[in-house]
N, C-alpha and C positions, 0 to 999 in steps of 0.2 A: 419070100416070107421067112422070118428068122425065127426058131425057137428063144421061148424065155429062160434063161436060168434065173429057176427058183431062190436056187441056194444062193446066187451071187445075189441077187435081187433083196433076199435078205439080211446080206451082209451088210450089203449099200446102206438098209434102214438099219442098219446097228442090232439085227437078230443075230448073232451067230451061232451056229452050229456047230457038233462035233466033226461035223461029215464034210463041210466046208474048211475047218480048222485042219484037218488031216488028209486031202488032198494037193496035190501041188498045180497051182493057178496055172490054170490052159495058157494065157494070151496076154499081152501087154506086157509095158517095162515093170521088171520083178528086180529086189534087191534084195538082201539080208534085212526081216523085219518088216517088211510092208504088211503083212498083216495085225501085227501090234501097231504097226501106223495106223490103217485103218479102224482098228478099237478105238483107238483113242481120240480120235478127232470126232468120232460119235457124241463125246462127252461135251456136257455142255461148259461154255467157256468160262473162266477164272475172272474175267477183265474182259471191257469191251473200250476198244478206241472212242475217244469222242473229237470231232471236228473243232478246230481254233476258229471262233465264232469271230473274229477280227479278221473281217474280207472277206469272207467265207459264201464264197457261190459267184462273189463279183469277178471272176476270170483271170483274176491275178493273184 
């Protein structure tokens, strides 16, 4: 059985924290800025794609 992290749990849902923000992330690929990635993609999006309704679903 695995403990929950909280604080990442609510990073996930776009809560974040001081206490998460000032730590350095245990596990997983880390880059320069992954955590302002993470803010940002919380936000809701600018434009959303819409499918070319000519052909569309018939498999070619």
């Amino acid at each position: 059985m695995h403990a929950i992290d909280f604080e990442r749990l609510k990073a996930e849902l776009g809560e974040f924290s001081e206490i998460y923000d000032n730590h350095r992330e245990r596990y997983g690929m880390e880059w320069p800025g992954k955590r302002d990635c993470l803010k940002v993609i919380q936000q809701p999006s600018l434009a959303t794609l819409k499918p070319c309704r000519l052909g569309f679903g018939s498999g070619g």
